[in-house]
C-alpha positions in Angstrom: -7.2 -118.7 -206.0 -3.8 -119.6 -206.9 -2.1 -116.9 -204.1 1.2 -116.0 -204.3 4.3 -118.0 -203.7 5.2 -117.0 -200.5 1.8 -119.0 -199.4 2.0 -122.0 -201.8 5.7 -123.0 -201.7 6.1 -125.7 -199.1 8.2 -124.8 -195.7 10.9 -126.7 -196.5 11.6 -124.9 -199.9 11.4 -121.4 -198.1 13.4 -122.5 -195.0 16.2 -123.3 -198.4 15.2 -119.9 -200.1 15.6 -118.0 -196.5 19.2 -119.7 -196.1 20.1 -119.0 -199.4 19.4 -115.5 -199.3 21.2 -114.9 -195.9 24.2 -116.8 -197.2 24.6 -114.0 -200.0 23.8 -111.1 -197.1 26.8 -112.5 -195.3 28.6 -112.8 -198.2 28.0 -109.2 -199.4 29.1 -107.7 -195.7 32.4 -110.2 -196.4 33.2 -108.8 -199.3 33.1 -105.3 -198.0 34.9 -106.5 -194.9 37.6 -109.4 -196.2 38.2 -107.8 -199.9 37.9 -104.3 -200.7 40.0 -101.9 -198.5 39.0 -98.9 -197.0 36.4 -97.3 -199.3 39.0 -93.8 -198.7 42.4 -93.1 -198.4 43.1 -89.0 -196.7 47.1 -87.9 -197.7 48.4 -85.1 -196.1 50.2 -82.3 -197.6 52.4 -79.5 -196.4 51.9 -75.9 -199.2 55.6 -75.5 -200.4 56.3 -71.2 -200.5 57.0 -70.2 -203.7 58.3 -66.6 -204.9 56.4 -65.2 -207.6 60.0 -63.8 -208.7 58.3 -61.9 -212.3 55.0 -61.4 -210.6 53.0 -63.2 -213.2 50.0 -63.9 -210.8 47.7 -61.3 -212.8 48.7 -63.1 -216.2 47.6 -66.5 -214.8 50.3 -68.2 -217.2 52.8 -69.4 -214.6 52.2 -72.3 -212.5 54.6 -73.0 -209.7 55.9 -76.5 -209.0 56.9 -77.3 -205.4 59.3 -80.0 -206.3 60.8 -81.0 -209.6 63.2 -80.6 -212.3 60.9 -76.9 -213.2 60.8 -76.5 -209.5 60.0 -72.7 -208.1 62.2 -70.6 -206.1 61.0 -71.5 -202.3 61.8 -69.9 -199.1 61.4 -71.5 -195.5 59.6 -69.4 -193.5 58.1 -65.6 -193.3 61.1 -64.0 -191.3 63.3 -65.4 -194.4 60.7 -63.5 -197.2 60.9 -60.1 -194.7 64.7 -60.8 -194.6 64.7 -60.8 -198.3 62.1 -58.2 -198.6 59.9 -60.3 -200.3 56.2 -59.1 -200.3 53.4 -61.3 -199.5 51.6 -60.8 -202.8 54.4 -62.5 -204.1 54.2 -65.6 -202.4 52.6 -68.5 -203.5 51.8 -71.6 -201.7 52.1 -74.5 -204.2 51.0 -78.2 -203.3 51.3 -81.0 -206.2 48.8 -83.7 -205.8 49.3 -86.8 -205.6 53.0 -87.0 -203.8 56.4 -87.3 -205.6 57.0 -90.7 -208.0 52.8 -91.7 -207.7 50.2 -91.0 -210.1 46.2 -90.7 -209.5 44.1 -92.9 -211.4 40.7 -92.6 -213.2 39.6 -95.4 -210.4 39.8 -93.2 -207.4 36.5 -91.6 -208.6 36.3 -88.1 -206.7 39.0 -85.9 -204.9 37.8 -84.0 -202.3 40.1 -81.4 -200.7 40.5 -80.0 -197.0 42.2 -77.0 -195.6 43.8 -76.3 -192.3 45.8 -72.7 -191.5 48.8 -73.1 -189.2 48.9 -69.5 -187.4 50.8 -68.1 -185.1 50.0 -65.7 -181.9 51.5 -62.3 -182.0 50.0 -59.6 -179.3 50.2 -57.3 -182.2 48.4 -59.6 -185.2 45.9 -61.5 -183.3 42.9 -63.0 -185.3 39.8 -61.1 -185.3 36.4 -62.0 -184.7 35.1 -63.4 -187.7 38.4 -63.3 -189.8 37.9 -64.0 -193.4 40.7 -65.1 -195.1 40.4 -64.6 -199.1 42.3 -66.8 -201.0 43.1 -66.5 -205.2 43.4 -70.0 -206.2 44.1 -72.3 -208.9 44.0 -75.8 -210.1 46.1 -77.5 -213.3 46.2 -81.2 -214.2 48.6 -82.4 -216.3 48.9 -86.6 -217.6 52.6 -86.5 -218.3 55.9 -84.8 -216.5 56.9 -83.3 -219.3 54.0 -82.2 -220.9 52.7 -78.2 -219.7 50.3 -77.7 -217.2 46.5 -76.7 -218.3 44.8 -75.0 -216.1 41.4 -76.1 -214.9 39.9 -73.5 -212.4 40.8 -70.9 -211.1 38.4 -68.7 -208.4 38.8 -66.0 -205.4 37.4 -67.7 -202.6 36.6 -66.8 -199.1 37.0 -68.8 -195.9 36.3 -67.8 -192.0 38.5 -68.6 -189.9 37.5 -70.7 -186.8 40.5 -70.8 -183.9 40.6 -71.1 -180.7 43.8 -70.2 -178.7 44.2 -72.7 -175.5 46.9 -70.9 -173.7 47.2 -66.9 -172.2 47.1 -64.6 -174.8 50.4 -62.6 -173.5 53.9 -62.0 -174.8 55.2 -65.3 -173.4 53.0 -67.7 -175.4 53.9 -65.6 -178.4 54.6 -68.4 -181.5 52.2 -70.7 -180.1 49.1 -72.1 -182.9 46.3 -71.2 -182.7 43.9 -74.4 -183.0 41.9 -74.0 -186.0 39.5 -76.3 -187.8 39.1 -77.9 -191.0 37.6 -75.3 -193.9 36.4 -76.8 -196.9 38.8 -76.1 -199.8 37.5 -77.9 -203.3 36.1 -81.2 -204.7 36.1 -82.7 -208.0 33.6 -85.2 -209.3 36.4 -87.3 -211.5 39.8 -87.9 -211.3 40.2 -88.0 -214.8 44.4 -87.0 -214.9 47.3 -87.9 -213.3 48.6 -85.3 -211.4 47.2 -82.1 -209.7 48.4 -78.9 -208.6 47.1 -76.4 -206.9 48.2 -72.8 -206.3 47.1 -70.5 -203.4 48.1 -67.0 -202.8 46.8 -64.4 -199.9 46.9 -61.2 -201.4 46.8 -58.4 -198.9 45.4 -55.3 -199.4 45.3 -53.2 -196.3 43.1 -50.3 -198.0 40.5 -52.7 -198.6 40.9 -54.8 -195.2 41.5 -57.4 -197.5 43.6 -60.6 -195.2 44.1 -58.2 -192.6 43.3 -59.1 -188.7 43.8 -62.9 -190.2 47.2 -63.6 -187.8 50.3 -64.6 -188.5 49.7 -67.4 -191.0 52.9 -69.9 -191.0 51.9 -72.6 -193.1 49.0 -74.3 -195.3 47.9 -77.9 -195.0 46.2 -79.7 -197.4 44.0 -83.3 -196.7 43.6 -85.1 -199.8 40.9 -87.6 -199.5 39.9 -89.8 -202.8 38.2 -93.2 -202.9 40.6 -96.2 -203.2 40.8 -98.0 -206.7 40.6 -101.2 -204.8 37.2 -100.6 -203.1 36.1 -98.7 -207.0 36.8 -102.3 -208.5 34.9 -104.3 -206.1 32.0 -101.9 -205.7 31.6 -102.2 -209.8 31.8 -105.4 -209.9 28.7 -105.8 -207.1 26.9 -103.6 -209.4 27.3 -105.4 -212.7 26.6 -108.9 -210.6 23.7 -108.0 -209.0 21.9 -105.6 -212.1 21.1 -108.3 -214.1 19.9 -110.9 -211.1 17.4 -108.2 -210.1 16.5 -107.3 -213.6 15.6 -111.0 -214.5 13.6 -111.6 -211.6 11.9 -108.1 -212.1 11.1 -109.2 -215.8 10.0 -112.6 -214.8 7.8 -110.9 -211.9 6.2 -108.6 -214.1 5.4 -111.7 -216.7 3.7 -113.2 -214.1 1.3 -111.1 -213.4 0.5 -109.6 -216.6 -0.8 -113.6 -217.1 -3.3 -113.6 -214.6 -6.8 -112.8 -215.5 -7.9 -110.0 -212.9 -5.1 -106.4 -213.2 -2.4 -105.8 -210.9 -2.8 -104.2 -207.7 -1.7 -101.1 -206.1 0.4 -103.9 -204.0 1.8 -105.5 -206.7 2.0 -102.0 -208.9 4.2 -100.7 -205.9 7.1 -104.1 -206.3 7.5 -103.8 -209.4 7.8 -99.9 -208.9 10.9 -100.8 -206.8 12.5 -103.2 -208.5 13.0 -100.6 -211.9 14.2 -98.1 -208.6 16.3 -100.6 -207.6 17.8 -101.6 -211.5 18.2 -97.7 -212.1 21.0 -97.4 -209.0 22.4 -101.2 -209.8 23.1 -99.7 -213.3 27.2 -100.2 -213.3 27.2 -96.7 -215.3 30.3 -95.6 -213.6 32.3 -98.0 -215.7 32.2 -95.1 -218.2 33.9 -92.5 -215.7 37.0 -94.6 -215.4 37.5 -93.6 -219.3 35.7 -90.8 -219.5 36.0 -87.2 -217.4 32.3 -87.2 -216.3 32.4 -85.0 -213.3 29.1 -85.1 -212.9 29.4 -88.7 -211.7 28.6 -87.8 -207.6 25.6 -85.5 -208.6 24.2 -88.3 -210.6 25.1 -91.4 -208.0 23.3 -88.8 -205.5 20.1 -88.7 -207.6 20.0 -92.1 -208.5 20.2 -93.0 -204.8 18.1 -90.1 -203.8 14.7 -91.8 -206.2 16.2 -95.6 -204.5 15.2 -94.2 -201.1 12.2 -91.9 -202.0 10.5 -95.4 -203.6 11.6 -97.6 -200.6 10.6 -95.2 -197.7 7.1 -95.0 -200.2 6.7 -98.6 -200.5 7.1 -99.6 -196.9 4.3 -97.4 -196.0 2.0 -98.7 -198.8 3.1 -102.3 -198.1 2.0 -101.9 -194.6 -1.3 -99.6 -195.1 -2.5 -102.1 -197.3 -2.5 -104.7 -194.9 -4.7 -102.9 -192.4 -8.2 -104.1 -192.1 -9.2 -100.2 -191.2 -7.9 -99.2 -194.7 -11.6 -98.3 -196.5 -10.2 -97.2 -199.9 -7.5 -99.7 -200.7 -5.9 -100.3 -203.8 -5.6 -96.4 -204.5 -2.5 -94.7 -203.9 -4.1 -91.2 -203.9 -5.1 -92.5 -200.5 -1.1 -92.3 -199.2 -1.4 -88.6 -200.0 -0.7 -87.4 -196.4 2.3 -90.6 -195.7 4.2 -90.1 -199.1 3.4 -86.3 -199.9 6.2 -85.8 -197.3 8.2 -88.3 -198.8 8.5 -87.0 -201.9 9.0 -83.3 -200.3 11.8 -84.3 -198.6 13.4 -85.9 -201.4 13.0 -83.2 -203.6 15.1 -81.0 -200.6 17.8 -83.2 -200.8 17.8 -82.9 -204.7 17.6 -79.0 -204.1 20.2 -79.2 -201.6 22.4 -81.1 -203.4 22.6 -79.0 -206.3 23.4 -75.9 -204.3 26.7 -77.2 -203.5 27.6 -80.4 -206.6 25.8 -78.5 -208.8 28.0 -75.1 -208.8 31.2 -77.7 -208.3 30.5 -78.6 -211.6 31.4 -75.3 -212.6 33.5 -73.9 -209.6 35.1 -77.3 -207.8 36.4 -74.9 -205.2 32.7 -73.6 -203.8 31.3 -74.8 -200.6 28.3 -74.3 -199.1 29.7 -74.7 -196.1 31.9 -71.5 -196.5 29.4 -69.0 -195.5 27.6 -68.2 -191.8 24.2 -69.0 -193.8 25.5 -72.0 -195.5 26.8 -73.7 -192.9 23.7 -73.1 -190.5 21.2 -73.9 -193.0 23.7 -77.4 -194.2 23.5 -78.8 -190.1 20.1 -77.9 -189.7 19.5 -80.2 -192.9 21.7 -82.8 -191.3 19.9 -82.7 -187.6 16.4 -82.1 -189.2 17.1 -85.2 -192.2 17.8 -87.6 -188.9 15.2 -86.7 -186.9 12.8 -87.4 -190.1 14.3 -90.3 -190.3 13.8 -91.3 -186.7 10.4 -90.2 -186.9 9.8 -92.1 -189.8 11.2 -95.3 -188.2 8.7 -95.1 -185.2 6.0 -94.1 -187.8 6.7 -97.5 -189.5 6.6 -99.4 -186.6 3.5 -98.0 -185.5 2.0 -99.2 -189.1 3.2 -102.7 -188.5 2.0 -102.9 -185.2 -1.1 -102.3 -186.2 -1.1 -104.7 -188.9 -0.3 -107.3 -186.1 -3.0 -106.4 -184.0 -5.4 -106.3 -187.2 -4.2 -109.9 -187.9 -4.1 -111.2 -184.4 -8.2 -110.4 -184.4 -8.5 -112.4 -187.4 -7.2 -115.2 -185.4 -9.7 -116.1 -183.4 -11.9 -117.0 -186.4 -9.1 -120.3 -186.5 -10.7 -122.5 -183.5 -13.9 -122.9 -185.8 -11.9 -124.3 -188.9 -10.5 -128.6 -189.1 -7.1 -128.8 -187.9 -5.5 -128.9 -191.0 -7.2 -126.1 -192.7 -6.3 -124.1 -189.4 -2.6 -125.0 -189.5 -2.6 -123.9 -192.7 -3.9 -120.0 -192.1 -1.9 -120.1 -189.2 1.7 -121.2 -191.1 0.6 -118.0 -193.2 0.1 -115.6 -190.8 3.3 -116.6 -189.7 5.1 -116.0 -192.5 4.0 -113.1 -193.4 4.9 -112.0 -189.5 8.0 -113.1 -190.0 8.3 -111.0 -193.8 7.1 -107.7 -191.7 9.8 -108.3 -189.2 12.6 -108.6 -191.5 11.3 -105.2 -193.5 11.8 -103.6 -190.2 15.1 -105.2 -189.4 15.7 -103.6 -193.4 14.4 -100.3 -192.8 16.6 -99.7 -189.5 19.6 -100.5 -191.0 18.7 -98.0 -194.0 17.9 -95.4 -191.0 21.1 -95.8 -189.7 23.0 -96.2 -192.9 21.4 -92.8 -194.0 22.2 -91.0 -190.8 25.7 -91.9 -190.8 26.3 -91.4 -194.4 25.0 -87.8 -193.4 27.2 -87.4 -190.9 29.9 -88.8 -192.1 29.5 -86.3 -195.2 29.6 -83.1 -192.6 31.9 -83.7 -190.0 34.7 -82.7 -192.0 33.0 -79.3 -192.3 32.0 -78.5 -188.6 34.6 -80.8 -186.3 33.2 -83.4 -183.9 33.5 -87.2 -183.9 34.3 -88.7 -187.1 32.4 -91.8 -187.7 34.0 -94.7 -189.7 31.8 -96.2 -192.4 34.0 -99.1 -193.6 33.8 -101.3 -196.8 31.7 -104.0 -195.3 28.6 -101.5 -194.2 28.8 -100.1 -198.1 29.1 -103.6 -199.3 26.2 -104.8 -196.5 23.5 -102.3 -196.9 23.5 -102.4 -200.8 23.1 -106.3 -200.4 20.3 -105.9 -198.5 18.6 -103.8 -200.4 18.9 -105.8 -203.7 18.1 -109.3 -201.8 15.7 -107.7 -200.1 13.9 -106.2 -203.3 14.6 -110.0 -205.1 12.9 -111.4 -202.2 9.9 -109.4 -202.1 9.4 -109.9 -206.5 10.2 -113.9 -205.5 7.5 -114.4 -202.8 4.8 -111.8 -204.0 4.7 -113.5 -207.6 1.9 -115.2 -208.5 2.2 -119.2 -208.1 1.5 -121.9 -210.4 0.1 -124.1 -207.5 -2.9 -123.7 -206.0 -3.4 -124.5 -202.1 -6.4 -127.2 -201.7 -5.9 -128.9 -204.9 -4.9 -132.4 -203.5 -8.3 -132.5 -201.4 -11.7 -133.9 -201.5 -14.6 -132.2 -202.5 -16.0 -133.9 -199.4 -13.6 -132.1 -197.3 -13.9 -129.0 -199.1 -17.8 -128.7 -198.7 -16.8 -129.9 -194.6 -14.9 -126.7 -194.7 -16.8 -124.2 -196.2 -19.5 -123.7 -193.3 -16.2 -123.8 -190.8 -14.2 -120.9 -192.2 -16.8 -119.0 -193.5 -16.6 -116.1 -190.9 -12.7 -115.4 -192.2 -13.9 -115.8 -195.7 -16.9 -114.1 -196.1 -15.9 -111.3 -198.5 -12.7 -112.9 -199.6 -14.1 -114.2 -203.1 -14.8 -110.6 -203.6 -11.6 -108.8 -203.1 -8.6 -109.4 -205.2 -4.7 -109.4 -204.2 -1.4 -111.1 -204.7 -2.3 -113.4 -201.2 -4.6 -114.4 -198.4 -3.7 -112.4 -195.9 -4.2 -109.4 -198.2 -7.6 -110.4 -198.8 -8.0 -111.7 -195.5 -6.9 -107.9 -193.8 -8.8 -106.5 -196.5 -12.0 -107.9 -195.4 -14.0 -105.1 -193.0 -12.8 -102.4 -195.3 -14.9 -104.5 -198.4 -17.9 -104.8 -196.0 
């Protein structure tokens, strides 16, 4: 048998392949941490007051511009709109994105908005338990100063209000703030124009309890956080490198073993599986969204990455199970059934969840999951419950490769009986294939821990805490390893054009037969991409 390449290509040439390929990890992390900046930049922003002066709020016609040749008629504070009698329907809180004499580009790729009340304690106006403050907003964009604003949603939302006052509530600490958290306020999937504003009034209606037992509300503020153009570029250009390198080899993986006499197996079936999962999120599609206003981009991205990790999480445990001697139907995937089934379950919750909240934005950029009691309980039990899965998953894993040790570490003693070359050689195998099983572990940690902080990193906006920093050169890392690490596996697991024995004697070969013939009893009977395969493969055959 001709085995595959990681078996036939001499040590020397795989020490070179092994450098070659960690040369290009530590490039990828470098390029991340030496190149692109920050993968996001947060602006803060301060709601102007406006005076809705003609009361056009019900025609939805006026926008009101906080700064500006068409600027609105302001005031400074409540006590000067009571001075004036001004009521607070008629007060609008305007914020123009981005910030005077700057522009927003097409390359910041998402804009995702944050909300923070400043309120004031009054003895008579304290907040309520579980205050909901309801908010009539609206969003224009514009591509030109001079050109009208066109509106581009507009929604009544609702937001509860989460505050806790440090101090004694008593008539002394009266004009203190009340510490409130973050609420979620709006994201868009494309930053298609150049500028952005946004309109917020709190219409009060006390026969309704609508805004009432909300406090004395001072001030909004706004955190504007996009991606940075600079980190966009580099990221695309990663993707449109490294698409076609992982599409070539997949091709000239696939080419390989559609030559071979005897069809592929579930092994092989299963690499190629991941490399097309892998091309599918390398795909530099997002090249279109810098021209075009897909906003649909982020629900997209989070498929594409969504079917990356289902295949990789599936593969792992395949690669592994087939590798255990105990395995009795091998070669059929129905057999994974109970390992992937939940897999694929909770992928298909992430999809589902997902679209509760990216799917409506498409429609409503201002809607949050995260805005509601149920929402926000059921979005961190997803969170907790994805990392634990995770975790469990992890240990799961290492279990499977333990085994796969100890299956292959009984194989060994078979090598005393063999000549002292043919034993080196079984022996240089299994360690290399050792040394493959602890690199996919090394891979699959760092995609645990990459998921779980992505996941956290995603929520902590929404429910406070410890803000975790995922900079350039972890997004830049991880997605290297994943493409080396799927080029690597369609490298070594491809069929070779050299055939180990070739240079010997027949004299020797017929010395060898009777010596190795207990760890190749069944091995002319069971096919697979290499001898270890065969060789782990060999009680289930019996």
């Amino acid at each position: 048998m001709a085995g595959a390449i990681i078996e036939n290509m001499s040590t020397k040439k795989l020490v070179i392949v092994g450098v070659i390929l960690l040369l290009f990890q530590a490039f990828s992390f470098m390029v991340g941490g030496l190149i692109a900046p920050s993968p996001t930049t947060a602006v803060h922003y301060l709601a102007t007051k406006c005076v809705d002066t003609v009361k056009t709020h019900h025609k939805g016609s006026n926008w009101f511009m906080p700064w500006g040749p068409d600027q609105c008629s302001k005031i400074r504070d409540f006590d000067e709109a009571m001075a004036k009698r001004i009521e607070a329907n008629n007060i609008v809180f305007a914020v123009h994105i981005p910030l005077p004499n700057r522009e927003m580009s097409a390359w910041f790729q998402f804009m995702l908005v944050i909300l923070q009340f400043d309120i004031a304690f009054r003895m008579q106006n304290q907040i309520e338990d579980g205050a909901l403050v309801t908010m009539d907003v609206g969003l224009a964009y514009r591509d030109s100063t001079l050109s009208e604003w066109t509106e581009m949603a507009h929604s009544t939302e609702h937001r509860k209000l989460s505050c806790n006052f440090t101090a004694t509530k008593t008539y002394e600490n009266e004009g203190r703030y009340y510490e409130c958290d973050l609420l979620p306020f709006m994201e868009v999937g494309s930053v298609a124009h150049k500028y952005y504003l946004l309109n917020i009034r709190l219409p009060v209606n006390e026969r309704k309890k609508v805004n009432i037992g909300i406090g004395e509300i001072k001030d909004i503020r706004l955190v504007s956080i996009h991606q940075n153009g600079g980190f966009t570029k580099v990221w695309f250009a990663m993707k449109t490198f490294l698409t076609p390198s992982v599409l070539i080899i997949m091709i000239w993986y696939w080419r390989r073993i559609t030559q071979m006499t005897r069809p592929p197996v579930l092994l092989e079936k299963i690499i190629f599986a991941l490399g097309i999962s892998m091309t599918f999120i390398n795909m530099p599609v997002e090249w279109f969204s810098v021209g075009f206003n897909w906003t649909w981009m982020l629900l997209f991205g989070d498929i594409r990455q969504g079917i990356f990790y289902a295949m990789l999480l599936s593969f792992w445990i395949v690669f592994c199970g087939e590798h255990l001697m105990d395995q009795t139907e091998r070669n059929r995937f129905s057999v994974y059934w109970k390992q992937v089934g939940p897999i694929v379950f909770g992928s298909f919750c992430l999809f589902i969840f997902d679209m509760c909240e990216r799917g409506v934005q498409l429609k409503n950029p201002f809607y949050s999951i995260w805005a509601s009691d149920v929402g926000t309980e059921l979005a961190m039990a997803f969170i907790i419950v994805a990392g634990i899965c995770a975790c469990l998953y992890f240990l799961f894993l290492c279990f499977m490769v333990f085994q796969v040790f100890r299956n292959i570490s009984g194989k060994r003693s078979s090598l005393p009986a063999m000549t002292k070359a043919r034993r080196l050689h079984y022996e240089g195998l299994i360690f290399r294939f050792k040394f493959l099983m602890l690199v996919t572990l090394a891979c699959a940690a760092m995609t645990v821990i990459f998921f779980i902080i992505s996941q956290v990193n995603e929520g902590h906006w929404h429910w406070g805490g410890y803000t975790v920093q995922v900079n350039s050169a972890f997004f830049t890392g991880i997605y290297g390893m994943w493409n080396l690490y799927v080029f690597a596996l369609m490298f070594l697991y491809a069929p070779s054009h050299k055939r180990y024995g070739d240079e010997q004697s027949s004299a020797d070969q017929a010395g060898n037969s009777g010596e190795d013939i207990q760890l190749t009893t069944t091995i002319t009977h069971v096919d697979g991409p290499t001898e270890i395969y065969k060789m782990t493969g060999k009680e289930a055959q019996e």
